[in-house]
Structure formats: structure tokens, C-alpha cells
N, C-alpha and C positions, 0 to 999 in steps of 0.2 A: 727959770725952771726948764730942765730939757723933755724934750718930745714923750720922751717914756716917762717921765718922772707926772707931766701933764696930763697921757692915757691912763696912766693911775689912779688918777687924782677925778679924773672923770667919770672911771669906772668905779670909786667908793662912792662920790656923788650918784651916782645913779643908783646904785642897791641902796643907800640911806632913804633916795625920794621912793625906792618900792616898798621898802619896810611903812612907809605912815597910814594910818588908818585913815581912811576913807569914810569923813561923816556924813553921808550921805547911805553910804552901807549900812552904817551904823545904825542911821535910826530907820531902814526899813526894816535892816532884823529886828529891830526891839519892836516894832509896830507889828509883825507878821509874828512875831511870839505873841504879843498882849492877845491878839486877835486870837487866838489858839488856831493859826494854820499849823495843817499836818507838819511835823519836824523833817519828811522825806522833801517835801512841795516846796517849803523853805529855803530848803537847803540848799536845793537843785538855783531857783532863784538866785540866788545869791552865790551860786559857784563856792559853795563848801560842803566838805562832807557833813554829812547829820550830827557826829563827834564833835568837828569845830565847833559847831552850831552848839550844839549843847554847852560844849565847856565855857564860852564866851558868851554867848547871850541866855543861858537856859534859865538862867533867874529870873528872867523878863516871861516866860511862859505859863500864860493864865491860869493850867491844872497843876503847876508847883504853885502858885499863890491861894488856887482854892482850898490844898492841902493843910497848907499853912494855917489861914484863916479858921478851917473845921479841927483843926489841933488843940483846940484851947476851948 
């Protein structure tokens, strides 16, 4: 393999290891959602905006489940 062909090759490897989820993040958003922390407080936490937050972990948020629950 030559020198560019290797920088290449280093540089996909490295954006693939930043794309992987982080379970460790993972289960503090889901713990700070069940908790019903603020969505702003969370957020900030966790270095996302309140949208991410929502769209990825918002099913874990205690007042969509009490929702739910009172629907029936």
C-alpha cells in the first residue's frame, strides 16, 4: 500500500470509530429521560441539541409514558 493510499485508509478508519455510539451516553440519556430531567438540562449534558435528544431518546421520557398509560 502506498503512503496516500494508507492516509486514506486512516482517515475512513477514523470517521467510522466517530460514527459508533457511545454506551455510556447512551444509558445516561435514557436514565435523565425516565427521570423526567428538563429536555433543555439534558441536552446541554449530553452535548446535543434538545431535537437530537428528542428524536433518539424521547420515548424513554416519563410524561410520553404517563401519556400513554392515561390513554387507555
Amino acid at each position: 500500500m502506498t503512503i496516500i493510499g494508507q492516509v486514506r485508509f486512516n482517515a475512513r478508519l477514523r470517521r467510522m470509530e466517530a460514527r459508533k455510539p457511545d454506551p455510556a451516553k447512551k444509558a445516561r440519556a435514557t436514565w435523565l429521560m425516565q427521570a423526567g430531567v428538563d429536555l433543555w438540562d439534558a441536552a446541554g449534558s449530553l452535548g446535543m441539541t434538545v431535537a437530537q435528544l428528542e428524536a433518539t431518546y424521547g420515548h424513554h421520557h416519563v410524561d410520553l409514558q404517563k401519556q400513554s398509560a392515561t390513554a387507555y
